[in-house]
C-alpha positions as semicolon CSV with decimal commas, in nm:
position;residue;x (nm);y (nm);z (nm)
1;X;11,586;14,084;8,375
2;X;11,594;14,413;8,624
3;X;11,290;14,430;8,628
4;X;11,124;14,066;8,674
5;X;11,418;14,046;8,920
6;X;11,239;14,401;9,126
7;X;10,891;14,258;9,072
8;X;10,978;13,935;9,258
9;X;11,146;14,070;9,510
10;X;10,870;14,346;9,561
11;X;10,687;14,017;9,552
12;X;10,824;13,876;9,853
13;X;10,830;14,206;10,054
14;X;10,461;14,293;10,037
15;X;10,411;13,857;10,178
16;X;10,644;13,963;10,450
17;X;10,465;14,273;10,533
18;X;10,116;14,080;10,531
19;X;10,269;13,828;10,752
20;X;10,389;14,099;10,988
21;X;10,042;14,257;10,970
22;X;9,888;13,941;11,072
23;X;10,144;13,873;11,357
24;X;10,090;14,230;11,489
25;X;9,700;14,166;11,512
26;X;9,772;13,844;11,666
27;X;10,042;13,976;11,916
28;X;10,282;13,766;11,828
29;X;10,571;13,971;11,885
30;X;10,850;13,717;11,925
31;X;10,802;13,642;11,550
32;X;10,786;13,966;11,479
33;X;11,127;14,064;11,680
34;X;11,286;13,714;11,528
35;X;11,201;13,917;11,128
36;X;11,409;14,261;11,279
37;X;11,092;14,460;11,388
38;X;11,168;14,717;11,617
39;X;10,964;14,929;11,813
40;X;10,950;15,221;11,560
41;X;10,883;14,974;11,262
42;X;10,594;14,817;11,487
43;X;10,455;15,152;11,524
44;X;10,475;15,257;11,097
45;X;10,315;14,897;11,051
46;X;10,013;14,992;11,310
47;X;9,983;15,332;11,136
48;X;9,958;15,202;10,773
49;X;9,657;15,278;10,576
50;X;9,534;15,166;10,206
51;X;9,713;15,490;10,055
52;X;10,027;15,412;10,225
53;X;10,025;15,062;10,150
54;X;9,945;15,121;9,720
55;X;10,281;15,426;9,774
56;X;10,437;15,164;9,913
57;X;10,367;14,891;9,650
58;X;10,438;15,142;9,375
59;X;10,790;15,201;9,532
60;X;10,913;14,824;9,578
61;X;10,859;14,813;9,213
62;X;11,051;15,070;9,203
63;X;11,361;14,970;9,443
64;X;11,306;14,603;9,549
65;X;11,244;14,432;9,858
66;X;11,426;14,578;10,180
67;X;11,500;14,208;10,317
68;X;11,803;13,996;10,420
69;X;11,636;13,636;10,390
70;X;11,820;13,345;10,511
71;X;11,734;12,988;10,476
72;X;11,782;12,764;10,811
73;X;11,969;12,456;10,631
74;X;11,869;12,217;10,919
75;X;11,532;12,315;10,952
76;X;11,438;12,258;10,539
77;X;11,641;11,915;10,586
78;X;11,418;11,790;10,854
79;X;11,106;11,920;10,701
80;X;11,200;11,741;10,356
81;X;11,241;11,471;10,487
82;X;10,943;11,415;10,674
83;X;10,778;11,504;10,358
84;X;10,974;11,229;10,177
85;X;10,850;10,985;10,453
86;X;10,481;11,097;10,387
87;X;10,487;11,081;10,065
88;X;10,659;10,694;10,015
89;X;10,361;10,666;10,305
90;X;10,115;10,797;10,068
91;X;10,266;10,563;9,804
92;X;10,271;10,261;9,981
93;X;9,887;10,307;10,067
94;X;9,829;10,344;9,678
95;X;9,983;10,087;9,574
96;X;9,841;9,831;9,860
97;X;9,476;9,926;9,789
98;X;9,590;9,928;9,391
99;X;9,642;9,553;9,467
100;X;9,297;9,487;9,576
101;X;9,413;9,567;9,969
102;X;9,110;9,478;10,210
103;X;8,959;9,754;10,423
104;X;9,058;9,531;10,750
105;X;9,413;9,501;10,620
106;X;9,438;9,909;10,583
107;X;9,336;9,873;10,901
108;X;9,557;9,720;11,072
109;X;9,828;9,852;10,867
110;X;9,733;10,194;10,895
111;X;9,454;10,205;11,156
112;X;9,215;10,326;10,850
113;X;8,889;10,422;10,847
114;X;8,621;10,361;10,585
115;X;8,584;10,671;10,463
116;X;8,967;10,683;10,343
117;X;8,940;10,369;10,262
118;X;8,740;10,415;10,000
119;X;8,876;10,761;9,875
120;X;9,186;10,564;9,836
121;X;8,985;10,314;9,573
122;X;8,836;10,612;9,415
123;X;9,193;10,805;9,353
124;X;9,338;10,456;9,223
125;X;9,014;10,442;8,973
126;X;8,873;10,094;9,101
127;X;8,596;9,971;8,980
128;X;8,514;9,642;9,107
129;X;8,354;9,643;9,438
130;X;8,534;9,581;9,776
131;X;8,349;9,279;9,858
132;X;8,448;8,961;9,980
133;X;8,657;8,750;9,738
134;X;8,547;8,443;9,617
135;X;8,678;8,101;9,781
136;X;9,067;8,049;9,631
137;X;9,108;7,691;9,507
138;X;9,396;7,481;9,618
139;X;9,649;7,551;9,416
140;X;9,641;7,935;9,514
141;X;9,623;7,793;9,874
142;X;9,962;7,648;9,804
143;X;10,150;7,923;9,603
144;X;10,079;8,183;9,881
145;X;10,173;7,957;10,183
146;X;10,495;7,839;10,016
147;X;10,577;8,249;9,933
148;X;10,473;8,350;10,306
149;X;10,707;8,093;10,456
150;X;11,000;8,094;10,220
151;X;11,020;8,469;10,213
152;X;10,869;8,580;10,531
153;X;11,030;8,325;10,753
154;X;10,669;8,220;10,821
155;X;10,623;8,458;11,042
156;X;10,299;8,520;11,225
157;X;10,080;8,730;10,944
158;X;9,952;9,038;11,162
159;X;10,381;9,104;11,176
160;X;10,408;9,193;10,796
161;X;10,464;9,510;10,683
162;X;10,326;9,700;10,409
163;X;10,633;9,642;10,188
164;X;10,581;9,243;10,306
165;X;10,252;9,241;10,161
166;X;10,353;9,418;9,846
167;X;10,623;9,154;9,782
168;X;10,383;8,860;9,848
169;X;10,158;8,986;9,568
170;X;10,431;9,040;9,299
171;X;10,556;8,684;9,430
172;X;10,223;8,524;9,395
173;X;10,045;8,699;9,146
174;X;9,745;8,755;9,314
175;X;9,545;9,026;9,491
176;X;9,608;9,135;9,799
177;X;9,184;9,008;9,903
178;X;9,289;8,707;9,789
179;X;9,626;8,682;9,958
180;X;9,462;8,838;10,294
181;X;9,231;8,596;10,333
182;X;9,414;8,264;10,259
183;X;9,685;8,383;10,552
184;X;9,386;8,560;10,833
185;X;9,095;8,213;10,727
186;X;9,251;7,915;10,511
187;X;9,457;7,636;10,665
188;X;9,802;7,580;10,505
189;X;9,803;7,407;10,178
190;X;9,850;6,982;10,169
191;X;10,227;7,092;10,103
192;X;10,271;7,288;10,360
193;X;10,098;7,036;10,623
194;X;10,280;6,777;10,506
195;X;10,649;6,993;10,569
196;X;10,506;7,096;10,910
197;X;10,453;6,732;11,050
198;X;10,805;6,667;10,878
199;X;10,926;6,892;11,074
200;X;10,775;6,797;11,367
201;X;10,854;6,434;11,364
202;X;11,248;6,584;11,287
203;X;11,214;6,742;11,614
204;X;11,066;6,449;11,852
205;X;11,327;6,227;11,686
206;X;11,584;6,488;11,781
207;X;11,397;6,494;12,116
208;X;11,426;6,115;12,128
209;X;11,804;6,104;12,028
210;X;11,901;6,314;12,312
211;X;11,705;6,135;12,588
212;X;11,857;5,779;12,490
213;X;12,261;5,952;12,490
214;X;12,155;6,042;12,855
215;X;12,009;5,754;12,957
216;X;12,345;5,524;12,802
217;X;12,590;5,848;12,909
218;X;12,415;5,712;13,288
């Protein structure tokens, strides 16, 4: 156990001193001064040759690494965390073109271009082309209308989120080409017409109601 523990740690010393090296040719001292380089370490790191440098491997097997390393807590939080947030990103996109997702829907989702587009396709192994779908019939019409408005508070389309469009298609069972297009090109199902005039005529007779109170309140 000694000696794995040595060899790691002789490990780590000889990627700190090839960092330094590299920061030294670079002349970035401030990272340098921020690892504990002094002046007379700066100068033994300048002076190093290939001999020196096999000695020096031979001894941190020997003795371990000569470093204090300390992790900065808040800086590993943030930095997993925006690789969480990347990676349910890289998920999301998966999953969306998975369900058949429409180049001009990564688009506007993601502001995607073609070429990721369809690297996306070919990591998700689909084989059917990207083409336009064919026409949906009527009663698809009506099953994606009535989950778009009684889900999505019929709200305007181009304001659904990825996760929106996710739920639609579990909702509806259908593919996201299929879905796309009925909300962007096909008018609402008979159904859904008929509850929109409902609703209209509920709100001119509402209208009407209030003009007759203030024409008898007069």
């Amino acid at each position: 156990m000694d000696i794995l523990m040595r060899h790691k740690e002789a490990q780590l010393t000889r990627a700190l001193l090839t960092y330094a090296a590299e920061c030294l040719h670079d002349g970035d001292y401030a990272a340098l001064r921020d690892l504990g380089f002094g002046e007379e370490e700066l100068r033994s790191l300048q002076s190093l040759t290939i001999e020196t440098v096999t000695l020096l491997s031979h001894h941190l097997q020997l003795h371990g690494h000569v470093l204090q390393v300390r992790l900065d807590r808040g800086a590993f939080r943030q930095l997993l965390a925006q690789v969480h947030r990347e990676s349910e990103r890289t998920h999301l996109k998966r999953e969306l073109v998975r369900r058949e997702a429409p180049a001009e829907l990564m688009a506007v989702l993601y502001n995607m271009g073609v070429r990721e587009y369809t690297g996306l396709r070919r990591a998700v192994r689909l084989t059917r082309g990207p083409g336009r779908p064919p026409d949906p019939d009527e009663a698809t019409i009506e099953v994606v209308w009535r989950a778009w408005k009684n889900h999505h508070g019929a709200r305007d389309p181009a304001e659904l989120t990825p996760e929106d469009w996710l739920s639609l298609s579990e909702r509806t069972g259908r593919d996201l080409r299929v879905i796309y297009r009925i909300l962007s090109e096909c008018p609402p199902a008979p159904a859904q017409r008929a509850g929109k005039r409902t609703s209209q005529r509920d709100s001119h007779a509402t209208h009407s109601e209030t003009a007759s109170r203030r024409a008898v309140g007069r």
